[in-house]
C-alpha positions as CSV (number, residue, x, y, z in Angstrom):
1,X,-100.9,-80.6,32.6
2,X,-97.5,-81.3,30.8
3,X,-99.9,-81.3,27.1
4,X,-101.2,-78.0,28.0
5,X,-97.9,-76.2,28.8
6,X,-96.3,-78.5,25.6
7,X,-99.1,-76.4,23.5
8,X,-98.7,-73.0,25.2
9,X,-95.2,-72.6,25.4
10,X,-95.1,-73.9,21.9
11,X,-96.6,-71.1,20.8
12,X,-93.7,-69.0,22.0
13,X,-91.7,-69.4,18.7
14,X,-88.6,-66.6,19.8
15,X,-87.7,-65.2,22.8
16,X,-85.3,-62.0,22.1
17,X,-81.9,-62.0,24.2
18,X,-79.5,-59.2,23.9
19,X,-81.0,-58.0,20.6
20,X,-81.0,-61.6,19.3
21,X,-83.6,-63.5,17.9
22,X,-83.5,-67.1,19.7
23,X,-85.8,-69.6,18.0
24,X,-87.2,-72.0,20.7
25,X,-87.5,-75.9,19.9
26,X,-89.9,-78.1,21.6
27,X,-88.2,-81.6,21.5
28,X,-88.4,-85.1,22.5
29,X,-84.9,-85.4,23.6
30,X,-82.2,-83.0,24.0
31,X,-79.2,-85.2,24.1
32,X,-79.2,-89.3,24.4
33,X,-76.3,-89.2,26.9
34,X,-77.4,-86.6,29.2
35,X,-80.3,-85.8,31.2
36,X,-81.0,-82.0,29.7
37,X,-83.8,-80.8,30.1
38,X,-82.9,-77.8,27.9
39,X,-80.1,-76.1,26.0
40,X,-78.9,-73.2,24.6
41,X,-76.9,-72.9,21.2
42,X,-75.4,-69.2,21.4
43,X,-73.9,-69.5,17.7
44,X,-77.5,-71.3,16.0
45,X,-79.7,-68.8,18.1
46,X,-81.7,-71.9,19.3
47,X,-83.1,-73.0,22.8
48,X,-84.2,-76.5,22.4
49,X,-86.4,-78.0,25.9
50,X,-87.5,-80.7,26.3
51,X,-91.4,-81.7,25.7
52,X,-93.1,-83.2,28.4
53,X,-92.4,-81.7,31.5
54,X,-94.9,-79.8,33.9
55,X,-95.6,-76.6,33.9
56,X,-93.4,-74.6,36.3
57,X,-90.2,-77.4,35.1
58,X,-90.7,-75.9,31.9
59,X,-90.5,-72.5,32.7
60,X,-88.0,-72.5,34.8
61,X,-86.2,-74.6,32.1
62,X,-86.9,-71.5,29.4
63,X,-85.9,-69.1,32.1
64,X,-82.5,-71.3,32.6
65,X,-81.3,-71.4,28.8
66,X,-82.6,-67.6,28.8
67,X,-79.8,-66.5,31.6
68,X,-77.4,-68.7,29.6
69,X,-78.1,-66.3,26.8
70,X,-77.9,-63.2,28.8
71,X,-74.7,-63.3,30.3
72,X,-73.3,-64.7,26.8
73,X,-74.2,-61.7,25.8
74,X,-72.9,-59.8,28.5
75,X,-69.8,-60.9,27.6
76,X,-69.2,-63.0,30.6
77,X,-68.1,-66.0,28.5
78,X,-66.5,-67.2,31.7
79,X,-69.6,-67.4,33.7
80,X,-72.0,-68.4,31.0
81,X,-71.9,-71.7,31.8
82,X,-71.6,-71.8,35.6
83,X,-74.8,-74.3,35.7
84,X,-74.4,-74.0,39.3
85,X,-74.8,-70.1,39.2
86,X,-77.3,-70.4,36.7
87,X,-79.8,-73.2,38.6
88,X,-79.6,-70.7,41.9
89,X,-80.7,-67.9,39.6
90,X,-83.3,-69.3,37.2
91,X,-84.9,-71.0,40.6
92,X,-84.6,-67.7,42.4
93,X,-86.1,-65.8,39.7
94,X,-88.8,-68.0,38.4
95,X,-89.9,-68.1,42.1
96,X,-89.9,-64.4,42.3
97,X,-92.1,-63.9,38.7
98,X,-94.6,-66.5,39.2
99,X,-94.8,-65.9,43.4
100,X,-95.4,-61.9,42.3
101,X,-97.2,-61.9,38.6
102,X,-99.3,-59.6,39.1
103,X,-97.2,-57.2,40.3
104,X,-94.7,-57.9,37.6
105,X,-97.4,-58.0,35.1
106,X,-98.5,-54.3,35.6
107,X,-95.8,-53.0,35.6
108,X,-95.7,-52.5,31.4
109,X,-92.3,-53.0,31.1
C-alpha cells in the first residue's frame, strides 16, 4: 500500500500555498536526529515527506507541512509552528476531506 501511495503522491510535484509554488520531495529520511515524518522549508519553497508511510499517514503528513505553509503566509509567524495546533488541525481536517470526498469533490472549487 505504502509503494502505491509512494508513486501517486509522487506524481504531485507542487502544491500552491499562498500564491507560492512549493516543490514536494519524496525522501528517505527527513532528518537523522528526529523522527519527521515531513517538513516544510518556507524560504526554499520545499515540502520534503518521508517515503514509505501508508496511505492516509502520508496525507495527512502533506496536509500538515501544507498548514505550516498557510499560516506562514498568513503572516502568523508566531503560530506557524505550533505543531501542537497544527497536528489537531491537519487530523481534524484530513478526517473531514477523506470522511466527506465526495461531497468535497463536487463541489468544483
Amino acid at each position: 500500500m505504502s509503494d502505491m501511495c509512494d508513486h501517486i503522491m509522487s506524481d504531485i510535484p507542487k502544491v500552491k500555498i499562498m500564491g507560492l509554488d512549493y516543490d514536494i520531495e519524496f525522501v528517505e529520511q527527513i532528518d537523522k536526529h528526529t523522527r519527521l515524518s515531513g517538513q516544510i522549508d518556507y524560504a526554499g519553497q520545499v515540502i520534503k515527506i518521508e517515503k514509505g508511510m501508508k496511505k492516509g499517514l502520508t496525507g495527512r503528513t502533506l496536509l500538515h507541512e501544507i498548514l505550516h505553509g498557510v499560516l506562514d503566509g498568513l503572516g502568523y509567524s508566531d503560530i506557524r509552528d505550533n505543531e501542537q495546533l497544527i497536528d489537531g488541525l491537519s487530523a481534524a481536517l484530513h478526517q473531514v476531506i477523506k470522511d466527506n470526498f465526495e461531497i468535497i469533490s463536487s463541489w468544483c472549487l
